[in-house]
C-alpha positions in Angstrom: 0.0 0.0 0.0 1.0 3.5 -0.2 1.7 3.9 3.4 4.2 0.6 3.3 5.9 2.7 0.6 6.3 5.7 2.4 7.2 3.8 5.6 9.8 1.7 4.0 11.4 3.2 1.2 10.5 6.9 1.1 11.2 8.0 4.4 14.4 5.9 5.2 16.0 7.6 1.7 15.1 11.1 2.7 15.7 11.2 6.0 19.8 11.7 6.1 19.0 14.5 3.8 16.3 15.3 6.8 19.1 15.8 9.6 21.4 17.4 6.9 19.4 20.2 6.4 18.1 20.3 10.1 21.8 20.3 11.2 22.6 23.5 8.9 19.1 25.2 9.8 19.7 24.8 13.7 23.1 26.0 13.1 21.8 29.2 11.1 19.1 29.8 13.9 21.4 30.1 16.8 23.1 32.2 14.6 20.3 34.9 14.2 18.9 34.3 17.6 22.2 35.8 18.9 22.0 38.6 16.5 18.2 39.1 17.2 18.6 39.4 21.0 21.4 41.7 19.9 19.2 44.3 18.1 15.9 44.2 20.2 16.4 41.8 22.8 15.9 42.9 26.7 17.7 39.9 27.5 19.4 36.7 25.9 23.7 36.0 25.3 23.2 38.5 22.4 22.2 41.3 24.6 24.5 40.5 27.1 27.3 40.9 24.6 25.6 44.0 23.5 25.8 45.5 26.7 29.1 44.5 27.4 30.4 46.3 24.3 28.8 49.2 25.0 30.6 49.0 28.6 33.8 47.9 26.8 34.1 44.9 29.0 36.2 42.5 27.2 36.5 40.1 28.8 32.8 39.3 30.0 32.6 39.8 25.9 35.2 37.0 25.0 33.5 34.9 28.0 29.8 35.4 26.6 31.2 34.4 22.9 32.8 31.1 24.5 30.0 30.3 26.2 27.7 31.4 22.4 30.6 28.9 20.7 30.3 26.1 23.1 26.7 25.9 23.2 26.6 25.5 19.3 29.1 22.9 19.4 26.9 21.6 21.3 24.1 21.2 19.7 26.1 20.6 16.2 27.1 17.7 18.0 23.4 16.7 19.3 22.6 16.5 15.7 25.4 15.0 14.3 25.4 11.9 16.5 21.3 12.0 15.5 23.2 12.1 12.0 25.7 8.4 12.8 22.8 6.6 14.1 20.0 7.2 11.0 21.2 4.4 8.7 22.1 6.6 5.1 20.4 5.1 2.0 
């Protein structure tokens, strides 16, 4: 039947393509959630880093951007061991 199909050979082919794109999507979202909370945000990492420029505090700044970087490692990482376990077609 058509549901067989799409259970068995439709979505097992197109689902490494699936966790491709959500891997780059998820990495492009952090990405403009930081610059987001940046422009308008009252609070977030982005705003924080805002604030602390405008303070000149470099340090918190280079702190705030490690903790930015490690948190998207991390979640690159979520989705890239989602990524080894999804058998490829």
């Amino acid at each position: 039947g058509r549901w067989r199909v799409i259970r068995s050979i439709l979505l097992p082919s197109a689902l490494p393509q699936m966790i491709t794109g959500l891997r780059l999507s998820l990495s492009t979202s952090w990405l403009v959630i930081i610059a987001a909370e940046m422009l308008v945000g009252g609070r977030g990492m982005g705003y924080f880093v805002w604030n602390m420029w405008n303070k000149l505090d470099i340090p918190a700044i280079c702190v705030a951007i490690l903790i930015i970087g490690l948190v998207g490692l991390a979640l690159d990482r979520a989705v890239s061991a989602l990524h080894k376990v999804v058998p490829h077609a």
